[in-house]
N, CA and C atoms as a LAMMPS dump frame, in Angstrom:
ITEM: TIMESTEP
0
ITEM: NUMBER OF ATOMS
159
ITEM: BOX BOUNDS ff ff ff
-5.0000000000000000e+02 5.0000000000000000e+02
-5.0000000000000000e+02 5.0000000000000000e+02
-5.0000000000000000e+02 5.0000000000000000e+02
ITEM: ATOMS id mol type element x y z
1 1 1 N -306.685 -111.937 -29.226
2 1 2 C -307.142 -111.065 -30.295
3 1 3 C -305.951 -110.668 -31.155
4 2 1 N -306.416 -110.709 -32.364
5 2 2 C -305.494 -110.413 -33.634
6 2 3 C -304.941 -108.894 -33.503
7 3 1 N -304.438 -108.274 -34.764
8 3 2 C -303.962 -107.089 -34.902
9 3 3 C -305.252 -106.585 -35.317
10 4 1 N -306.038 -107.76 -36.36
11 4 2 C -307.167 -106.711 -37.534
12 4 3 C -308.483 -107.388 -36.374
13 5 1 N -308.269 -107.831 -35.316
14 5 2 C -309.781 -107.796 -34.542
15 5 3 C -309.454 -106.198 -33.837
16 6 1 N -308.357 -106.024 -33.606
17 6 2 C -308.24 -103.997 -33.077
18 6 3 C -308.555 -103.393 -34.237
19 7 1 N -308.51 -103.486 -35.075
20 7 2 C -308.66 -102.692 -36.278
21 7 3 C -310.145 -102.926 -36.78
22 8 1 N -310.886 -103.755 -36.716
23 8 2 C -311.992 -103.981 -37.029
24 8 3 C -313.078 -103.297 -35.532
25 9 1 N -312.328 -103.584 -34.268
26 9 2 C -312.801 -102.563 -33.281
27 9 3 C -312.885 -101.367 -33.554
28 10 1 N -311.894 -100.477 -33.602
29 10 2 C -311.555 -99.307 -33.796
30 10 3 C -312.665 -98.772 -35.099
31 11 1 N -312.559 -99.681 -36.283
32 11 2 C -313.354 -98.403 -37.079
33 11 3 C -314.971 -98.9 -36.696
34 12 1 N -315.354 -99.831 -36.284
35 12 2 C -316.645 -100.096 -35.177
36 12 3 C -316.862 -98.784 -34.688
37 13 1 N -316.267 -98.453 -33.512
38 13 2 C -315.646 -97.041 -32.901
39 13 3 C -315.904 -95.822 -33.074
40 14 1 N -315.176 -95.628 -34.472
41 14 2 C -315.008 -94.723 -35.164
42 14 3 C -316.49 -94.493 -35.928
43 15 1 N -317.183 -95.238 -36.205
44 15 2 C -318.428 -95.339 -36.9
45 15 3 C -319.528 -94.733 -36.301
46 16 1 N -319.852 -95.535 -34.827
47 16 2 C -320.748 -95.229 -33.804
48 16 3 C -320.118 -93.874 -33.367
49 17 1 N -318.918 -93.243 -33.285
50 17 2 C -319.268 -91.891 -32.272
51 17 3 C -319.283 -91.273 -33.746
52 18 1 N -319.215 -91.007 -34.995
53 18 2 C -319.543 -90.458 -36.217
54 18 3 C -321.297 -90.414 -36.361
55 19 1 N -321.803 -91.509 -36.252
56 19 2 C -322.907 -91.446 -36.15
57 19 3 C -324.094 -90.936 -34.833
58 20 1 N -323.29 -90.614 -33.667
59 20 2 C -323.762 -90.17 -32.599
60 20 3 C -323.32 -88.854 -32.613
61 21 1 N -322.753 -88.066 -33.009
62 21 2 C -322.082 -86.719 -33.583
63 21 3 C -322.989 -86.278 -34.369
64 22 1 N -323.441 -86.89 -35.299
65 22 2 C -324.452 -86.567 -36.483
66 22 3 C -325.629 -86.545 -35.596
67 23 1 N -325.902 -87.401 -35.389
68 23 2 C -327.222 -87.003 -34.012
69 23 3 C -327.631 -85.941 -33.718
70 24 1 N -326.526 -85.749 -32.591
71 24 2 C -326.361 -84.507 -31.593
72 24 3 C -326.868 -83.649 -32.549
73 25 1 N -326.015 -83.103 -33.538
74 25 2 C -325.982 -82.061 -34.695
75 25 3 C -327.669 -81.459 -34.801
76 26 1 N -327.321 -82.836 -35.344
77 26 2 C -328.953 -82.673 -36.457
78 26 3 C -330.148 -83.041 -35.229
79 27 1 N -330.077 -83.089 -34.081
80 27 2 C -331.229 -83.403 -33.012
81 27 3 C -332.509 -82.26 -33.271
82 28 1 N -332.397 -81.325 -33.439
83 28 2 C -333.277 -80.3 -33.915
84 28 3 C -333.769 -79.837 -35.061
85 29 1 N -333.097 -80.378 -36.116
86 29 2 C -334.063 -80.443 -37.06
87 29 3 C -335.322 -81.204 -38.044
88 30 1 N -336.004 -80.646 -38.793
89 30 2 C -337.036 -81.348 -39.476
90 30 3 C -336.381 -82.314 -40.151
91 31 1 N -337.636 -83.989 -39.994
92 31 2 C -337.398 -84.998 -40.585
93 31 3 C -337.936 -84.85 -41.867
94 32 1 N -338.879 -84.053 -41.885
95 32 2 C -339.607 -84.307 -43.379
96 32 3 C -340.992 -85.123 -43.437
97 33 1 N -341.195 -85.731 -42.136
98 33 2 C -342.013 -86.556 -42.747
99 33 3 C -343.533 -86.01 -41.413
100 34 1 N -343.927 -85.026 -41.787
101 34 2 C -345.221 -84.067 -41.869
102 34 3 C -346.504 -84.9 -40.848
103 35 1 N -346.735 -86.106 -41.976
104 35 2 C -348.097 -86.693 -41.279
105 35 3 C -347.561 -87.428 -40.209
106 36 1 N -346.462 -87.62 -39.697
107 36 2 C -346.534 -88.641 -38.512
108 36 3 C -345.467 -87.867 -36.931
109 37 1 N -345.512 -86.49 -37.776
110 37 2 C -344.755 -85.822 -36.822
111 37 3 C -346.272 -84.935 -35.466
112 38 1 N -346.114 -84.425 -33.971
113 38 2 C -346.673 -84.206 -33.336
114 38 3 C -347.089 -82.941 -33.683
115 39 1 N -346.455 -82.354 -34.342
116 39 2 C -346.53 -81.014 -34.372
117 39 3 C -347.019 -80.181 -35.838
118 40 1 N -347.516 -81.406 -36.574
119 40 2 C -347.484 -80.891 -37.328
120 40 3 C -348.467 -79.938 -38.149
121 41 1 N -349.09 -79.578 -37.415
122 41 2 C -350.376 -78.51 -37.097
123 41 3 C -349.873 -77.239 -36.901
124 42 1 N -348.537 -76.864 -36.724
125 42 2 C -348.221 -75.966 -35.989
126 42 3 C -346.42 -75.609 -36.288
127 43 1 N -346.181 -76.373 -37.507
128 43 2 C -344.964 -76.805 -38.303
129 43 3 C -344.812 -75.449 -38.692
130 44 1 N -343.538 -74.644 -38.473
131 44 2 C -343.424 -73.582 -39.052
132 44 3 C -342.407 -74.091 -40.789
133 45 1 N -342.507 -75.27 -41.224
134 45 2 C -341.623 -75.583 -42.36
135 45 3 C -343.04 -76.026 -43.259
136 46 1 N -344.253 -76.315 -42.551
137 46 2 C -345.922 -76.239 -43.307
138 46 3 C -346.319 -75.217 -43.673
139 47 1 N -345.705 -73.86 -42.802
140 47 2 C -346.208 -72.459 -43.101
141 47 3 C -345.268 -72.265 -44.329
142 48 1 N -344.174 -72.537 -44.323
143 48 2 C -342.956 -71.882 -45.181
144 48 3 C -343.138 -72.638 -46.984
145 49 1 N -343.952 -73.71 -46.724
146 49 2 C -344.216 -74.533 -48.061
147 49 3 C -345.685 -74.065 -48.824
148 50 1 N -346.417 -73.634 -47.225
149 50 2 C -347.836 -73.037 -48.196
150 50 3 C -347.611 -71.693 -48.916
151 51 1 N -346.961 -70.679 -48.45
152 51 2 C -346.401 -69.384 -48.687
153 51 3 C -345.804 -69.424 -49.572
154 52 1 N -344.745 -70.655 -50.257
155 52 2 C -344.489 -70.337 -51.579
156 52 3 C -345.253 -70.513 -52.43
157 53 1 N -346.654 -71.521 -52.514
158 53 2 C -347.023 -72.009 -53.519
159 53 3 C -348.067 -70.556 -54.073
């Protein structure tokens, strides 16, 4: 293996635990997308959208 096959590892790497970080983060919040979610009968972000209108 080269110098730039480590370097092409590394930001591989760097990518996947960036994007598994973001995960974690965001694991609890709303996707947005209403009709295909389980809950969405009972969506307190359905209550918060009818209440403004």
């Amino acid at each position: 293996m080269n110098g730039i096959d480590f370097a092409i590892l590394a930001i591989i790497f760097v990518l996947v635990v960036l994007a598994v970080r973001y995960a974690w983060n965001h694991r609890n919040s709303c996707g947005g997308n209403c009709s295909g979610c389980s809950h969405s009968q009972s969506c307190q972000n359905l209550r918060d959208h009818s209440e403004k209108k």
